[in-house]
NUVO-389758 format. One record per atom (N, C-alpha, C): atom name; z, x, y. Coordinates in Angstrom, 3 decimals. Layout:
<nodes>
   at         c3         c1         c2
   CA          Z          X          Y
...
</nodes>
This chain:
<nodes>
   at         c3         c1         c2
    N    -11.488     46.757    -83.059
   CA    -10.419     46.148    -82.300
    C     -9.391     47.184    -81.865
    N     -9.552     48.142    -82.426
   CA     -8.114     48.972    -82.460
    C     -8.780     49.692    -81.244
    N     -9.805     50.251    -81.271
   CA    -10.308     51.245    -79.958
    C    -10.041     50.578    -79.111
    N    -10.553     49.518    -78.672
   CA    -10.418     48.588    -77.829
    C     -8.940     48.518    -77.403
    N     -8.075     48.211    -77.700
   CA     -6.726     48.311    -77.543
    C     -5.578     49.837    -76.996
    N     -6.579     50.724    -77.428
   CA     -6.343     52.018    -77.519
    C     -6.798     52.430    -76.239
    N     -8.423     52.084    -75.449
   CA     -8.639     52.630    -74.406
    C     -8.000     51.925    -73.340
    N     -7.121     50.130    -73.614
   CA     -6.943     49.442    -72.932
    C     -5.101     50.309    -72.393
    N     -4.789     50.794    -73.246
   CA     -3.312     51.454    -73.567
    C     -3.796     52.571    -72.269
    N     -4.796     53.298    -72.743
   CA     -4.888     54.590    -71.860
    C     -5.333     54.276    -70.613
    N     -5.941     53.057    -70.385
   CA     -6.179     52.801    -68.478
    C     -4.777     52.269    -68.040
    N     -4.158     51.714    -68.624
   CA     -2.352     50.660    -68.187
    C     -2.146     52.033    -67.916
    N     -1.957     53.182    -68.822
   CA     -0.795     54.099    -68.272
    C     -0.800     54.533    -67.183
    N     -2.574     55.681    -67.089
   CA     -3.216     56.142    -65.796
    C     -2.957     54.923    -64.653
    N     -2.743     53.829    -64.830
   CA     -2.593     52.817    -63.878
    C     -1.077     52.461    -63.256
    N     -0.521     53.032    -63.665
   CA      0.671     52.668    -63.472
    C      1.503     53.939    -63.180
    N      1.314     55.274    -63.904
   CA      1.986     56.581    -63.836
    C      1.018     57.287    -62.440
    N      0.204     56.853    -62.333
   CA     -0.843     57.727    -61.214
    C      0.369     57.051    -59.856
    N      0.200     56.446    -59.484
   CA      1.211     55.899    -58.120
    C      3.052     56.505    -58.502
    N      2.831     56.503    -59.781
   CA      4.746     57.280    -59.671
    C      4.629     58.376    -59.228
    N      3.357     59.418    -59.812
   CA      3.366     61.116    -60.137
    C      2.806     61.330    -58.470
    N      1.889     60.663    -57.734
   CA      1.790     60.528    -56.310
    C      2.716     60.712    -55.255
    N      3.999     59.721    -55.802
   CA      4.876     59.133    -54.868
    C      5.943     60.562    -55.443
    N      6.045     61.013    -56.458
   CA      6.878     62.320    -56.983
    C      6.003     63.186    -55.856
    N      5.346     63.451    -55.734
   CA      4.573     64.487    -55.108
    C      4.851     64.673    -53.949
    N      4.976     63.617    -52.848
   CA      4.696     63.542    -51.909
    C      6.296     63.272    -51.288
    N      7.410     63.178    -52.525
   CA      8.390     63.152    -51.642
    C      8.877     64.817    -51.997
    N      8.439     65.691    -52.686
   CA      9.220     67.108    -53.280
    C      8.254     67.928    -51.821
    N      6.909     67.675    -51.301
   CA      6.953     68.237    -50.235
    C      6.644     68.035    -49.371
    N      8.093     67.252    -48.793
   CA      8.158     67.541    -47.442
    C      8.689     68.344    -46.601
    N      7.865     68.991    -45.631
   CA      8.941     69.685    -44.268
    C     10.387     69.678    -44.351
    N     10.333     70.817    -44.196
   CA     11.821     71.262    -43.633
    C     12.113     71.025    -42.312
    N     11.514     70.550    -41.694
   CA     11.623     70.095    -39.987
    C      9.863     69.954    -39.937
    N      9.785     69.201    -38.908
   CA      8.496     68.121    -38.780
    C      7.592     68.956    -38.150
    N      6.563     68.638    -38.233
   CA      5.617     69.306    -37.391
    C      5.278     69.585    -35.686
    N      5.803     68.568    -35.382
   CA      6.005     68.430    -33.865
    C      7.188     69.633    -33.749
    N      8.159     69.857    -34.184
   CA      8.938     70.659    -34.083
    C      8.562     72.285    -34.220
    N      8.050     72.189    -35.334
   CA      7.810     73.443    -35.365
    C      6.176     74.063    -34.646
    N      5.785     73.272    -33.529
   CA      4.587     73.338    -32.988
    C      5.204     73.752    -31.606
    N      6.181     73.836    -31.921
   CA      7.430     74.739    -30.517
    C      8.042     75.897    -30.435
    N      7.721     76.497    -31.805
   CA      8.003     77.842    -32.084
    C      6.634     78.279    -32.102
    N      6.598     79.107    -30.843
   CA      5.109     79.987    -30.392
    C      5.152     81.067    -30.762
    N      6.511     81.656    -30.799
   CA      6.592     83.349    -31.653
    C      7.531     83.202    -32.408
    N      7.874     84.275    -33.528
   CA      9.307     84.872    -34.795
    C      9.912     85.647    -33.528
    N     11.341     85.032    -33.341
   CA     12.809     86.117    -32.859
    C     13.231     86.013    -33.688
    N     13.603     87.428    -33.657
   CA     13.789     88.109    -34.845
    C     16.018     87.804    -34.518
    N     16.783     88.138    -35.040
   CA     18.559     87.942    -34.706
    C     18.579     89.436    -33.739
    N     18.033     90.295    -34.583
   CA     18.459     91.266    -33.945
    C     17.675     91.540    -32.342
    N     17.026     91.364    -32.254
   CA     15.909     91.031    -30.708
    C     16.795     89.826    -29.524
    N     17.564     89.017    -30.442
   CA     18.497     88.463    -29.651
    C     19.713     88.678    -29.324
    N     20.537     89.665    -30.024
   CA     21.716     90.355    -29.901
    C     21.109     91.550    -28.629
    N     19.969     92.366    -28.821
   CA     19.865     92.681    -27.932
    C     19.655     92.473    -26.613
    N     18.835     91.687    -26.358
   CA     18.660     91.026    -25.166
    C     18.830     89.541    -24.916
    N     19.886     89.223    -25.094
   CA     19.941     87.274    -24.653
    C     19.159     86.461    -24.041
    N     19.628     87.383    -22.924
   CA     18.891     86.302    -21.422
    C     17.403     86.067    -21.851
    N     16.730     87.443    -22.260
   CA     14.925     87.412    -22.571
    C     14.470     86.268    -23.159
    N     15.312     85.923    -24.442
   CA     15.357     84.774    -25.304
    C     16.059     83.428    -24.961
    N     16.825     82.978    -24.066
   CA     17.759     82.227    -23.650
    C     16.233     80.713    -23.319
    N     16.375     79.934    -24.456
   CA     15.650     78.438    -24.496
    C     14.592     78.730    -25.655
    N     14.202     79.628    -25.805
   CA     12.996     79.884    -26.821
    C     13.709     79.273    -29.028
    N     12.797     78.245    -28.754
   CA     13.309     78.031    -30.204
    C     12.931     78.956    -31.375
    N     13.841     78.902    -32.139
   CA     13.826     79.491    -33.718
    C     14.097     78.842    -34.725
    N     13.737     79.458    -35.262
   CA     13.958     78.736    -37.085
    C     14.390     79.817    -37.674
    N     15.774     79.369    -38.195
   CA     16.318     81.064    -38.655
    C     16.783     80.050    -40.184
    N     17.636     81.124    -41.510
   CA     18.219     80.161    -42.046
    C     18.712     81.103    -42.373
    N     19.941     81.095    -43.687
   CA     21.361     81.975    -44.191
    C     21.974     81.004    -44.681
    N     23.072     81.749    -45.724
   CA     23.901     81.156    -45.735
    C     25.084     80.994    -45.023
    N     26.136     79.712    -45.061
   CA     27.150     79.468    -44.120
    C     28.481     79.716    -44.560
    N     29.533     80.434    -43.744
   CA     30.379     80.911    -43.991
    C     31.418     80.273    -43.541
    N     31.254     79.447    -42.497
   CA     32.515     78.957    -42.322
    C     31.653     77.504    -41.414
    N     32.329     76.581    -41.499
   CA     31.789     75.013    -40.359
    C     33.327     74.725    -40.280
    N     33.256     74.144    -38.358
   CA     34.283     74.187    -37.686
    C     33.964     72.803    -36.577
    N     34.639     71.675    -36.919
   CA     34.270     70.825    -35.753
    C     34.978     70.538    -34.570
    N     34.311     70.999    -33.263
   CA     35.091     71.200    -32.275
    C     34.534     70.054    -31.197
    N     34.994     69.939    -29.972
   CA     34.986     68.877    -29.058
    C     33.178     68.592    -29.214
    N     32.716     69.593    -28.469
   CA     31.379     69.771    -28.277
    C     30.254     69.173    -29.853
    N     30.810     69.530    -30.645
   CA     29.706     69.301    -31.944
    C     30.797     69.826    -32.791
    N     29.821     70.643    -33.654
   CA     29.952     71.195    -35.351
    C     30.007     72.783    -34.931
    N     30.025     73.359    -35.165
   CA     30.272     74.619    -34.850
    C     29.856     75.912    -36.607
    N     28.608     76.074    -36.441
   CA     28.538     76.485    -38.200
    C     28.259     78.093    -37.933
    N     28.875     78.827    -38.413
   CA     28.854     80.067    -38.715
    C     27.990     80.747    -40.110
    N     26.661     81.576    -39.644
   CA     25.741     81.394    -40.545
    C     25.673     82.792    -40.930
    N     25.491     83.326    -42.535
   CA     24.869     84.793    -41.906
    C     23.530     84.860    -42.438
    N     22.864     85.556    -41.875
   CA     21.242     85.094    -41.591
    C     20.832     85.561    -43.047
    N     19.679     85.269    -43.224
   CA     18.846     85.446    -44.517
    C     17.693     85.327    -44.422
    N     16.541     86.463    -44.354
   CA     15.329     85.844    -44.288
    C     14.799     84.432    -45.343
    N     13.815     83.930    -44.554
   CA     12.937     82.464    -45.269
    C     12.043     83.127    -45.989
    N     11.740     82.203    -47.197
   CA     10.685     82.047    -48.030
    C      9.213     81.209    -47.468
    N      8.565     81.050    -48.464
   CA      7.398     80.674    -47.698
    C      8.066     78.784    -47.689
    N      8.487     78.085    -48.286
   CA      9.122     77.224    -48.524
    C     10.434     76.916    -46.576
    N     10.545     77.976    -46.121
   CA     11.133     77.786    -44.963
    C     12.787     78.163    -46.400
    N     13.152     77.873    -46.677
   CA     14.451     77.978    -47.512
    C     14.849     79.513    -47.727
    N     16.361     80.442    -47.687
   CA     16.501     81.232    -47.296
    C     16.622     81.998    -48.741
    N     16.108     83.090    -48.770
   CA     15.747     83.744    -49.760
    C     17.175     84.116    -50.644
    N     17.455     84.158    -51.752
   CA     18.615     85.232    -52.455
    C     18.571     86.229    -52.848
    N     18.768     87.317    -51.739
   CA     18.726     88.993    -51.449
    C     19.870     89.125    -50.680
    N     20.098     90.207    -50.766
   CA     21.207     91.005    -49.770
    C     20.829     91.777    -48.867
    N     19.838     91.299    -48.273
   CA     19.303     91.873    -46.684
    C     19.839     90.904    -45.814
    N     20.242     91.339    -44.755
   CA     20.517     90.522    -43.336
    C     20.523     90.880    -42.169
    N     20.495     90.565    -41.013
   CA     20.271     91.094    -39.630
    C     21.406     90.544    -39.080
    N     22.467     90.624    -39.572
   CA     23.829     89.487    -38.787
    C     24.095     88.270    -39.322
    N     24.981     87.874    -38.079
   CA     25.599     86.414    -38.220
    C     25.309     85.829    -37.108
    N     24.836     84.318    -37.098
   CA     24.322     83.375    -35.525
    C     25.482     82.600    -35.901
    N     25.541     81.788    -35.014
   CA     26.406     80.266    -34.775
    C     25.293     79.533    -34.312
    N     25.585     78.234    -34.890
   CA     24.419     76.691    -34.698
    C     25.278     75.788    -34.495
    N     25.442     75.705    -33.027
   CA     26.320     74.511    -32.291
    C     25.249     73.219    -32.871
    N     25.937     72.126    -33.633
   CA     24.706     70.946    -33.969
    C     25.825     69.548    -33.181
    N     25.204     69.253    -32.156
   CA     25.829     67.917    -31.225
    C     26.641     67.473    -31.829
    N     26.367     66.760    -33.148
   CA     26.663     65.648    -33.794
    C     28.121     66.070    -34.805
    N     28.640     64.836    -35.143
   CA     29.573     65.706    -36.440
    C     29.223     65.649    -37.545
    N     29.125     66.993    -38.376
   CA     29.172     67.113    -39.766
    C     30.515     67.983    -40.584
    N     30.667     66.622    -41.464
   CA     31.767     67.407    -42.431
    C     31.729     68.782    -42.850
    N     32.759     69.542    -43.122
   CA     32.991     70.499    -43.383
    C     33.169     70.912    -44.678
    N     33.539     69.824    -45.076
   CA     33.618     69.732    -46.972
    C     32.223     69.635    -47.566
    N     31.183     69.255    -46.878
   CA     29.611     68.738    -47.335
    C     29.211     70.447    -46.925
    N     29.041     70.883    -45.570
   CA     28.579     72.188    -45.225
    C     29.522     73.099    -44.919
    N     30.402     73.729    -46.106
   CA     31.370     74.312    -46.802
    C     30.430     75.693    -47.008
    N     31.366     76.732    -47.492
   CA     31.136     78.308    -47.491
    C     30.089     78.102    -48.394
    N     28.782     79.347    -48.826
   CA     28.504     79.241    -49.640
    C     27.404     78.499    -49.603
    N     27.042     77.728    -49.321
   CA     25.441     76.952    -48.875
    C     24.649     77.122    -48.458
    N     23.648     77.067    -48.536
   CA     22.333     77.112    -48.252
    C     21.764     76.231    -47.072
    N     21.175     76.983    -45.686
   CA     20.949     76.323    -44.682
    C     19.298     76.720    -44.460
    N     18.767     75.898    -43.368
   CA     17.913     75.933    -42.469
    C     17.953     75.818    -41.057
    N     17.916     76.539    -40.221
   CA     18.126     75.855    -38.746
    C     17.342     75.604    -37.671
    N     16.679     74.853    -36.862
   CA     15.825     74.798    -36.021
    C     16.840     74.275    -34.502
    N     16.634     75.053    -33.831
   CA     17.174     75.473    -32.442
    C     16.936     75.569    -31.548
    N     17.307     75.858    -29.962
   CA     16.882     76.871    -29.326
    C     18.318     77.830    -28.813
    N     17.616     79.123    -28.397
   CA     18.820     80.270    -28.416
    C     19.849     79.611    -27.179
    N     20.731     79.718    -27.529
   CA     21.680     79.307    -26.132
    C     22.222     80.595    -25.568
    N     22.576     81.734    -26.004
   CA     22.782     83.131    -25.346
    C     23.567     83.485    -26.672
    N     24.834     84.160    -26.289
   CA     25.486     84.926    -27.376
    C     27.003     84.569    -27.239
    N     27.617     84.303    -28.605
   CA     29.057     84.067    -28.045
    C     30.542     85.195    -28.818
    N     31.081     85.547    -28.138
   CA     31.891     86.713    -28.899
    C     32.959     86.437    -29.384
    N     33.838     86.591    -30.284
   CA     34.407     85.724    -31.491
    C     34.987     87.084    -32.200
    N     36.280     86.775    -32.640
   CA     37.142     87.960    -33.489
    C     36.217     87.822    -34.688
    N     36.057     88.921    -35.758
   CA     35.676     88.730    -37.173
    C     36.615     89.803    -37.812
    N     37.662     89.135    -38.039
   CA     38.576     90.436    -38.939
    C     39.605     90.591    -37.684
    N     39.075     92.557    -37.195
   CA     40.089     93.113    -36.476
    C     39.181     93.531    -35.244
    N     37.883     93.130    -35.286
   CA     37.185     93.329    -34.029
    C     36.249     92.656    -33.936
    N     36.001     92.506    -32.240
   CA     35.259     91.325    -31.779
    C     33.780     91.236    -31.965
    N     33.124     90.359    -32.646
   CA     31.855     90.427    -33.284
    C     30.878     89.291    -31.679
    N     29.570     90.086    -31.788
   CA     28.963     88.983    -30.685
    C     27.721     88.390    -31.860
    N     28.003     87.005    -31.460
   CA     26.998     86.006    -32.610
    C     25.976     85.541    -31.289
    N     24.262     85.811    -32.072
   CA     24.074     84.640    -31.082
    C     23.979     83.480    -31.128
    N     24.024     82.608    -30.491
   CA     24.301     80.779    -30.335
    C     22.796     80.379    -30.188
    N     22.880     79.388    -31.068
   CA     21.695     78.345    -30.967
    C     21.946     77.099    -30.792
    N     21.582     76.448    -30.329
   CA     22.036     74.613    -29.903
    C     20.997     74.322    -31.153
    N     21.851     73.449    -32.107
   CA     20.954     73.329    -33.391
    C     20.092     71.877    -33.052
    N     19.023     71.186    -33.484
   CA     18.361     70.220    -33.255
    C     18.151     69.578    -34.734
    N     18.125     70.618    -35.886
   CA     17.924     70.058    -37.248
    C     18.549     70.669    -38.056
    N     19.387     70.544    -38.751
   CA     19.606     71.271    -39.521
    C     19.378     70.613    -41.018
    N     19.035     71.896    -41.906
   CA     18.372     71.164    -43.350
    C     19.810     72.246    -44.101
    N     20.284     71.179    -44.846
   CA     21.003     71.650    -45.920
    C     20.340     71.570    -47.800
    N     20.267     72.659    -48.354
   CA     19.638     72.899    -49.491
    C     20.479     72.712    -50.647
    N     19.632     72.508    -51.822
   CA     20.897     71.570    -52.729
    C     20.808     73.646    -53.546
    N     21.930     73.279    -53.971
   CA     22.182     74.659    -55.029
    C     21.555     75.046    -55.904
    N     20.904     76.079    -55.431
   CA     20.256     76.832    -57.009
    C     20.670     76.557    -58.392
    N     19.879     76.094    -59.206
   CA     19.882     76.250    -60.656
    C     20.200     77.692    -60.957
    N     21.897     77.561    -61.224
   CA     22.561     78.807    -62.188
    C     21.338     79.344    -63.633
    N     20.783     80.910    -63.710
   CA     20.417     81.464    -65.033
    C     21.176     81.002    -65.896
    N     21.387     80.833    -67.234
   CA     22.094     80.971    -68.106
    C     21.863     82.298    -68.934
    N     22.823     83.040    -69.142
   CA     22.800     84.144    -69.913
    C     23.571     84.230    -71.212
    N     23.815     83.887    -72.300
   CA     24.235     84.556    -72.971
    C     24.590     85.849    -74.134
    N     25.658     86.545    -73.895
   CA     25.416     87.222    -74.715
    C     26.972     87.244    -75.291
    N     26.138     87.697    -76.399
   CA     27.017     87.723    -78.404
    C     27.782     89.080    -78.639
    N     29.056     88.937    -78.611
   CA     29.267     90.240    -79.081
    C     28.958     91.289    -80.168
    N     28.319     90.427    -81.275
   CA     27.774     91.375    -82.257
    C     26.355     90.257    -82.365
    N     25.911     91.249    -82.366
   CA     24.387     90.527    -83.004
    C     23.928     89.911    -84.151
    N     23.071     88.550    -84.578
   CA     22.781     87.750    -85.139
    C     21.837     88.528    -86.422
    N     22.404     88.605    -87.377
   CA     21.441     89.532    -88.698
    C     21.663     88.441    -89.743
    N     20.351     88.521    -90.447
   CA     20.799     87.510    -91.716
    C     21.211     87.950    -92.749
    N     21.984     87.412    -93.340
   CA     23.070     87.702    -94.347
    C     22.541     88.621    -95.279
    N     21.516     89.079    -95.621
   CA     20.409     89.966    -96.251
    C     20.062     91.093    -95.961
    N     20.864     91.570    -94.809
   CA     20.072     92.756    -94.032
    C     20.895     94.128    -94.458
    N     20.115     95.098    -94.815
   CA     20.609     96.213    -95.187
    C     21.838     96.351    -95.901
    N     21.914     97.997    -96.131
   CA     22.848     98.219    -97.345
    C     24.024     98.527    -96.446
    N     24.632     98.287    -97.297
   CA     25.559     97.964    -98.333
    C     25.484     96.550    -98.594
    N     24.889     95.790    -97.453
   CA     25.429     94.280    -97.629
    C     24.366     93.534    -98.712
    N     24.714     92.266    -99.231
   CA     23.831     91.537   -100.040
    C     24.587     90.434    -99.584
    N     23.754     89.572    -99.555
   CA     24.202     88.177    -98.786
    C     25.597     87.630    -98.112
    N     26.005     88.729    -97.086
   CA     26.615     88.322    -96.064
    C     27.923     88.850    -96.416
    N     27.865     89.897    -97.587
   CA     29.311     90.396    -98.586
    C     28.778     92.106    -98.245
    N     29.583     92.561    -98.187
   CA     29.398     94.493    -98.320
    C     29.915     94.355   -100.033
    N     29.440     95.586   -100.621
   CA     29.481     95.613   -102.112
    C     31.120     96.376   -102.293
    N     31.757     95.589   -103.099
   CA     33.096     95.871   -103.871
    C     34.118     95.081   -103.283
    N     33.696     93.990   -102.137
   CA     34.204     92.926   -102.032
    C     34.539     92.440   -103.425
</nodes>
């Protein structure tokens, strides 16, 4: 009786956890922008290939991502100031200190500034709109502009935890002079 009950236990679970661990699956990967979309990016422009030549690039979409340094909502849209970061295979922008610049991603619509705040993690799918020139500091920086179509915001990396001890963990036993956690003539 008991087997019986036992193999009846192990088909309920497989029966019931198989459609959760499915439905887990299938929502952790999805696209970062859809397939139709990205079946519109025919070549990689590169930031710097577009600082150089605008016009060459002027409609050709990209998929760039970085993090964002400043979001600004103006008449036109959102106005997000990005500085670039190469993608992972994931499309999500790597954490290194390589970069090729800073773009701007005009996105139509409005998005808060408190939600896509300094410091975040972006994705952008676009096309180049030309280049727009803009103070940064004490001299005039040229960004190029993308008219954004998607933008994917990434939730925050899981912080390492590190700790460290200012003196190290010995058991009360360890070497001389000491004997259980006392130096001798205590």
């Amino acid at each position: 009786m008991r087997f019986c009950v036992r193999q009846y236990l192990k088909k309920a679970i497989l029966f019931f956890s198989l459609p959760l661990l499915f439905s887990i699956n299938l929502c952790s990967c999805a696209p970062v922008i859809s397939p139709e979309l990205r079946r519109e990016i025919k070549e990689d422009i590169a930031l710097s290939l577009v600082k150089e030549n605008p016009d060459a690039c002027r409609g050709k979409p990209v998929l760039w991502g970085g993090m964002i340094i400043k979001a600004e909502n103006k008449k036109e849209g959102t106005l997000v100031e990005v500085l670039e970061l190469p993608l992972d295979k994931s499309r999500r922008p790597k954490d290194i200190d390589s970069s090729e610049g800073r773009f701007l991603a005009l996105y139509p619509e409005y998005l808060d500034a408190a939600i896509y705040r300094s410091g975040r993690e972006v994705t952008v799918f676009g096309k180049i709109e030309g280049t727009r020139t803009l103070p940064l500091g004490e001299v005039d920086y040229t960004y190029p502009l993308i008219r954004a179509e998607k933008i994917r915001l990434w939730e925050k990396r899981a912080e390492s935890i590190r700790v460290f001890h200012e003196y190290p963990f010995y058991p009360y036993w360890y070497g001389y002079p000491y004997y259980w956690g006392r130096p001798y003539g205590w």
